[in-house]
LUMSE-245875 format. One line per 10 residues: number of its first residue (from 1); their letters; for each residue x, y, z of C-alpha. Coordinates in steps of 0.2 Angstrom, whole numbers. Each point is the difference from the previous one (the first is absolute). Example, Ala and Ser with C-alpha at 12.3 -4.5 7.8 and 13.67 -1.06 7.14 Angstrom:
BEGIN
1 = as = 62:-22:39 | 6:17:-3
end
This chain:
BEGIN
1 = xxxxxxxxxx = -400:192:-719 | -14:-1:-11 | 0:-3:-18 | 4:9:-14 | -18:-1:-7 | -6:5:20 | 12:12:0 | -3:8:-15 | -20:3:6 | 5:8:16
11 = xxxxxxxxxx = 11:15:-12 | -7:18:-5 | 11:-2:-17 | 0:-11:-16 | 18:-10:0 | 10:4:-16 | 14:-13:-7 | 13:9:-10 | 9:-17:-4 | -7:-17:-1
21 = xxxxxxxxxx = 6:-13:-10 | -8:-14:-15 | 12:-16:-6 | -5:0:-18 | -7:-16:-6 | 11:-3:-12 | -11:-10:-13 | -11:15:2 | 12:12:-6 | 10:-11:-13
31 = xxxxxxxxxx = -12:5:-14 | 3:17:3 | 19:-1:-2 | -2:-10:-14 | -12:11:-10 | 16:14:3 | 9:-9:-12 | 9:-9:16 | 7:-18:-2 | -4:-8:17
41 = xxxxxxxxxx = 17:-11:-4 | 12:13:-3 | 15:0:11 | -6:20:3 | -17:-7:8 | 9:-14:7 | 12:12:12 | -17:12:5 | -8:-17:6 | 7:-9:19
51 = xxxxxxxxxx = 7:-6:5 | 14:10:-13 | -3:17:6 | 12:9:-15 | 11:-15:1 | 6:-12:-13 | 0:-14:10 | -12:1:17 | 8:-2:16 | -7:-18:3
61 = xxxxxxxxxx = 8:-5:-17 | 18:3:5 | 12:-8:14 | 5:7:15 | 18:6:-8 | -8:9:-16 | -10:10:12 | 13:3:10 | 10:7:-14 | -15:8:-10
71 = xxxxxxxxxx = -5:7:16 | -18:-4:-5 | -12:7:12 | -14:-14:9 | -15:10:-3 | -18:-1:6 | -4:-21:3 | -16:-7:8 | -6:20:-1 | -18:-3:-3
81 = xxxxxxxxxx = -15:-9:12 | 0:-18:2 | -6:-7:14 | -14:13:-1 | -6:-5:-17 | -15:11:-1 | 12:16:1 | 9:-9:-14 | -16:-1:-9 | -2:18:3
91 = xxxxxxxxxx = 14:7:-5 | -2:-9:-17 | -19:5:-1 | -5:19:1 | -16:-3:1 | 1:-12:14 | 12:15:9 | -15:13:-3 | -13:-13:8 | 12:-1:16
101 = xxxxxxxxxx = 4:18:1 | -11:2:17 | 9:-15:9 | 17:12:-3 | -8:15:4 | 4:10:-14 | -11:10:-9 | 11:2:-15 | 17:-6:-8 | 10:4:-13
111 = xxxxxxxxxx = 7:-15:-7 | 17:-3:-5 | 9:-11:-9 | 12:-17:3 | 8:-5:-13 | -3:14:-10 | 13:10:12 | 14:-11:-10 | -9:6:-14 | 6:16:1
121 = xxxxxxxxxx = 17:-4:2 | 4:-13:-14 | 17:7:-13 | -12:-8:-15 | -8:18:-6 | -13:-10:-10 | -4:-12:15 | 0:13:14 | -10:12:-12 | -13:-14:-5
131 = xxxxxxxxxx = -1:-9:14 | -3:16:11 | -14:3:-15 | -8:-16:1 | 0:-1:20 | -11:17:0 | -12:-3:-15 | -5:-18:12 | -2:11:15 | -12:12:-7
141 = xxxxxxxxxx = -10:-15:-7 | 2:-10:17 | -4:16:10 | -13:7:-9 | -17:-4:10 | 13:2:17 | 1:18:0 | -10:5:14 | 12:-6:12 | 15:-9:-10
151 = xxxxxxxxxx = 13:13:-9 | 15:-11:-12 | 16:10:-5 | 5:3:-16 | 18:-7:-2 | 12:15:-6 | 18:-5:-5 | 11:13:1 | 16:-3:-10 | -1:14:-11
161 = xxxxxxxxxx = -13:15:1 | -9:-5:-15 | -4:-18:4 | -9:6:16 | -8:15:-9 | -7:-12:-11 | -7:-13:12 | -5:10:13 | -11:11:-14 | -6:-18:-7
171 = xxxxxxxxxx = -4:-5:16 | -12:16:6 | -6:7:-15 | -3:-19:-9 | -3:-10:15 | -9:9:12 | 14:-2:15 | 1:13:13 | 15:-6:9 | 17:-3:-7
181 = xxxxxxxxxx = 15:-10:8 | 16:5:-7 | 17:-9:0 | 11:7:14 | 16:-1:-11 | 10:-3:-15 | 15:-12:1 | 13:10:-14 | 16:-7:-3 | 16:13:2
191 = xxxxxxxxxx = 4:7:-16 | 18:1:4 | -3:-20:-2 | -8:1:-18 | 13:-8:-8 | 3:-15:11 | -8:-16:3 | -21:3:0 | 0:-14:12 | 6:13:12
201 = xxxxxxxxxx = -15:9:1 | -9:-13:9 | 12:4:15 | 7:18:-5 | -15:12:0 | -7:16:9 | -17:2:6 | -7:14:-10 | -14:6:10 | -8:15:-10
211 = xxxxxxxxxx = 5:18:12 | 18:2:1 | 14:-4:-12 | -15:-10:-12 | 7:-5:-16 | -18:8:-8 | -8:15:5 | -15:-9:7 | -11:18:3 | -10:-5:-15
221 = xxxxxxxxxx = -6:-15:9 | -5:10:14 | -9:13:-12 | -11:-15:-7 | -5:-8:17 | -5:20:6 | -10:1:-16 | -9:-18:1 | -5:3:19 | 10:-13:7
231 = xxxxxxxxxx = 13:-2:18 | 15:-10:-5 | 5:-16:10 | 14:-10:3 | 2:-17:4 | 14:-9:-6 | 11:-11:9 | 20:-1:1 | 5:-17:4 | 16:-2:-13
241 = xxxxxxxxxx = 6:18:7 | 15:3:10 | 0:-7:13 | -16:-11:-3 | 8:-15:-8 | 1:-12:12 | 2:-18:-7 | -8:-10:14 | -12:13:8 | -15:8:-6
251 = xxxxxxxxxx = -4:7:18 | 15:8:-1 | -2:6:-19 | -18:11:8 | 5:4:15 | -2:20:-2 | 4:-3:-19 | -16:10:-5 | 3:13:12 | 18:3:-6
261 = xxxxxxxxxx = -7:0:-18 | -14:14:3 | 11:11:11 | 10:1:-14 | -10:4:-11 | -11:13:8 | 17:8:1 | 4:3:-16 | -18:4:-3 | 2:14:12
271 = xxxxxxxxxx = 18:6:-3 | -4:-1:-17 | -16:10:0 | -14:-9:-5 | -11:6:15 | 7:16:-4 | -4:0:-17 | -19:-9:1 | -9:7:13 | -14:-8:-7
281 = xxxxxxxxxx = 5:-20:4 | 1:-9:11 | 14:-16:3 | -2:-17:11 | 14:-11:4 | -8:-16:7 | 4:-15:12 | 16:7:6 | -10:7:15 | 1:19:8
291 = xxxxxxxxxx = 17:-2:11 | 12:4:-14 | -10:16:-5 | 2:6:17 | 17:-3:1 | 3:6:-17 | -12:17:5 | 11:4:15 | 18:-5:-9 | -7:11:-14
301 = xxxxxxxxxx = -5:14:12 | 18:-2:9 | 9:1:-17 | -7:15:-4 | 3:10:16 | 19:-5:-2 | 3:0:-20 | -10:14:-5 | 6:13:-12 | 4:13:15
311 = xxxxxxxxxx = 3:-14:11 | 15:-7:-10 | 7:19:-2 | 2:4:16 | 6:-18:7 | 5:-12:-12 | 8:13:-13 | 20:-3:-1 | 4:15:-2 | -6:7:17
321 = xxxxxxxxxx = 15:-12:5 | 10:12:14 | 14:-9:-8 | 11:12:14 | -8:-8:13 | 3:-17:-6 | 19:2:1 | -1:8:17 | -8:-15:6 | 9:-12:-10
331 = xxxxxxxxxx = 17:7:6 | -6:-1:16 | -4:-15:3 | 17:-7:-9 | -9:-6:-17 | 6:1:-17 | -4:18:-9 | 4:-8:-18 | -1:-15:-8 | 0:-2:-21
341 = xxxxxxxxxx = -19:-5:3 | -9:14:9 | -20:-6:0 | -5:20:5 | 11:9:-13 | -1:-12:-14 | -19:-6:-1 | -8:3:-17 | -11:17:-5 | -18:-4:-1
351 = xxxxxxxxxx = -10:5:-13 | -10:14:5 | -17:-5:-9 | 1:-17:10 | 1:8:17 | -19:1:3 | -4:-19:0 | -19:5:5 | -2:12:-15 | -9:-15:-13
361 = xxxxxxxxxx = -11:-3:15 | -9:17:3 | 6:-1:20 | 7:17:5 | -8:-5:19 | -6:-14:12 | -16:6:-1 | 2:-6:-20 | 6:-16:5 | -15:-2:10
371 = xxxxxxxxxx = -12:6:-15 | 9:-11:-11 | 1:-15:8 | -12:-1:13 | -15:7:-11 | 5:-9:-16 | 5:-17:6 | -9:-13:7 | 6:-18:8 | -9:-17:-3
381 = xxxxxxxxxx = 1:-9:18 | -4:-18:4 | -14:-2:14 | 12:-10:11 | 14:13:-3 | 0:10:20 | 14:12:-9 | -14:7:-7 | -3:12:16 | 17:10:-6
391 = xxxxxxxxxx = -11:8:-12 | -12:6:12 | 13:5:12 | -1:18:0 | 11:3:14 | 14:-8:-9 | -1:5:-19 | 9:17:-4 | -15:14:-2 | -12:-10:12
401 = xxxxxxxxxx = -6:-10:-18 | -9:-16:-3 | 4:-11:-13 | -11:-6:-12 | 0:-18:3 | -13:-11:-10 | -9:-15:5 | 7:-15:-11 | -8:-17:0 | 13:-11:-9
411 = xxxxxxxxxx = -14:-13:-1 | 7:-15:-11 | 16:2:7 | 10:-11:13 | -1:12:13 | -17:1:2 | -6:-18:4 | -17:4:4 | -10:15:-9 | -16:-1:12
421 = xxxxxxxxxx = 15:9:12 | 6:15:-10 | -10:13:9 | 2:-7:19 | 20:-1:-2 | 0:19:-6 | -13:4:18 | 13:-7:9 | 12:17:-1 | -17:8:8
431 = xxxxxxxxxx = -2:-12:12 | 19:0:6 | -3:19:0 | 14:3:-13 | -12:11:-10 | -17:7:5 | -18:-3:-11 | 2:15:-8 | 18:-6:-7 | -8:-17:-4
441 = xxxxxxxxxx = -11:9:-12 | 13:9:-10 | 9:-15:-2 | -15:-8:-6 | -11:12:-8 | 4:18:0 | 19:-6:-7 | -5:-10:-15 | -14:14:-4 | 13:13:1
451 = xxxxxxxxxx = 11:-11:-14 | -12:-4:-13 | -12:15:1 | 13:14:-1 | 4:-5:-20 | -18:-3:-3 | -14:4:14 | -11:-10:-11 | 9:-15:7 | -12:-9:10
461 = xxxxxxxxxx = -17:5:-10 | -9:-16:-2 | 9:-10:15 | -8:-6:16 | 9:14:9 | -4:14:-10 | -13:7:11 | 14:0:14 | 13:8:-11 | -11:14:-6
471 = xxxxxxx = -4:5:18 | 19:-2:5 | 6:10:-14 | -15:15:2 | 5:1:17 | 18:2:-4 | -2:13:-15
end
């Protein structure tokens, strides 16, 4: 197999990196936090920091027995490069990333991110709010002469509509950014709990997660990202979530735990309408691969043949209950024709405006579920991830579709321990034959354009592939 750089010289396509990864240098950034007003030593910043992760107390700091009760999660633990201390170097370094682009070969990455991912998630509003400000005013400086082929997110939290209205203008109109990474949920105590212990919040919650049932109306967050040009992203993780609080294994705490959190959320995006609603954006949901989207398309697709409107009426309904027919056949094979408790007889009358569970949604056919998901949505995948093929599998997904999977890096993260081999480990789905060339370039190229540029087609202008973009993107109009 040959290199990525090799590799990359023998392609008729620039390589696009929708997700790659920095680990801020933390005395870097600490003068940003503190010009927020933010006091490193605060037991707010404290929790945001590992190896505390939202905690009081971090996992290594209690015994076996409190985390047993607590149920505190092991989170992420010897999760950056070690052994291969000049990827550690360039994680920490941007500009050193941008000087080994070509050893990757990738022409371009956005860049997202570590710690600031728990910075979208701390309770503290003036922490979470600051700290997500501070973390994007040093990107813009540290990114600024890096533009050509290095793209930082802006952080958005999302806790209410106006925090991320706020930031997410700041961010593109002040800063410059083009990208935004927004927070993939909001952990909201139950109200019917308002009156008891707080504490109980840390274990008590729901996952608010913007589309259906949202404790805000969050269409005014959408409105703002249409009206600044910019796709929306979302990248959080959900270890602390039911069922990802295992004690003693982080292995098991990620196993498919950011799958299960962006299948649910690209759920109530959808059945919520957003997609419906803003035909104009785009929304990523990153590093949980492409499998769970093509399950999730087909269940969808499968959910709405049988639990449709019309659907419902004529098979479901029960009041097209031959109740006659039941006794018949009830007497007739000796079972009991009454009881006090009579499930068909006594079930409750729904109400008549929830019977359409697809009407928030704009579906009224699977060819909507098609236009809505499969256009709209798009899948960061890892290169070593083979279950990326399902997205190209068009003898498979309902309609003949292909899922828009997008090429993601993960550079500074365990699971790549060499970033020279980010582009040979994606090949090797060509070279087992589980996708053809012409796939390999969606996943790569034509993908990633299709995201960025359909919120803002200036997108690339000034990049090292922006003469490959424009031809791509006349050819396609």
């Amino acid at each position: 197999m040959s290199n990525s750089r090799e590799l990359h010289a023998t392609l008729p396509h620039p390589i696009i990196d929708t997700d790659g990864h920095m680990a801020e240098h933390f005395p870097y950034l600490a003068p940003y936090l503190e010009g927020e007003g933010l006091d490193l030593n605060h037991p707010a910043f404290k929790r945001m920091l590992p190896p505390y992760g939202g905690t009081d107390r971090s996992w290594h700091e209690q015994t076996l027995e409190e985390r047993a009760v607590s149920r505190t999660p092991r989170g992420p633990w010897w999760s950056s490069p070690a052994a291969n201390s000049l990827d550690l170097a360039t994680a920490l370094i941007p500009e050193l990333l941008y000087d080994r682009l070509d050893e990757t070969g990738i022409d371009y990455s956005v860049i997202y991110p570590s710690l600031g991912l728990v910075f979208l998630h701390t309770p503290d509003e003036r922490y979470r709010v600051g700290s997500c400000r501070a973390l994007n005013r040093a990107n813009a400086e540290l990114f600024a002469q890096l533009s050509d082929r290095l793209c930082p997110v802006a952080a958005i939290p999302m806790n209410t509509p106006e925090e991320a209205i706020a930031e997410m203008t700041y961010a593109v109109n002040t800063l410059g950014f083009k990208s935004v990474l927004c927070a993939g949920y909001v952990q909201r105590p139950f109200e019917a709990l308002s009156d008891a212990d707080p504490e109980l919040s840390r274990y008590a919650f729901w996952l608010d997660q913007f589309g259906l049932d949202s404790l805000y109306d969050y269409d005014p967050v959408w409105e703002t990202a249409r009206n600044l040009g910019v796709s929306l992203a979302f990248h959080s993780g959900f270890i602390g979530m039911t069922p990802y609080r295992s004690p003693s294994s982080y292995v098991a705490n990620h196993l498919s735990m950011l799958a299960v959190g962006q299948q649910c959320l690209a759920t109530s995006l959808l059945l919520g309408g957003v997609p419906h609603r803003f035909p104009e954006l785009n929304f990523a949901f990153l590093e949980g691969g492409v499998a769970w989207a093509a399950n999730l398309y087909s269940d969808l697709v499968g959910h709405y043949e049988k639990r449709n409107v019309a659907a419902l009426r004529e098979n479901l309904d029960p009041a097209t209950i031959d109740g006659a027919l039941i006794a018949e056949m009830l007497d007739k094979y000796n079972m009991p024709l009454t009881t006090p408790i009579n499930p068909f007889s006594n079930r409750p009358q729904e109400p008549e405006s929830m019977i359409d569970e697809w009407e928030r949604s704009g579906i009224t056919s699977v060819e909507d579920i098609k236009r809505l998901f499969v256009d709209r949505f798009f899948f960061g995948a890892e290169a070593d991830d083979p279950m990326t093929s399902l997205a190209f599998n068009t003898k498979v997904n309902p309609l003949g579709a292909r899922l828009n999977a997008i090429l993601g890096s993960d550079i500074a993260h365990w699971d790549l321990p060499d970033i020279t081999e980010v582009l040979e480990e994606a090949w090797e789905m060509v070279e087992h034959e589980w996708i053809d060339e012409a796939d390999f370039e969606r996943f790569t190229f034509e993908n990633p354009v299709k995201f960025y540029t359909h919120t803002n087609k200036n997108f690339f202008d000034g990049t090292v592939v922006e003469p490959e973009v424009t031809k791509y993107l006349e050819g396609e109009s």
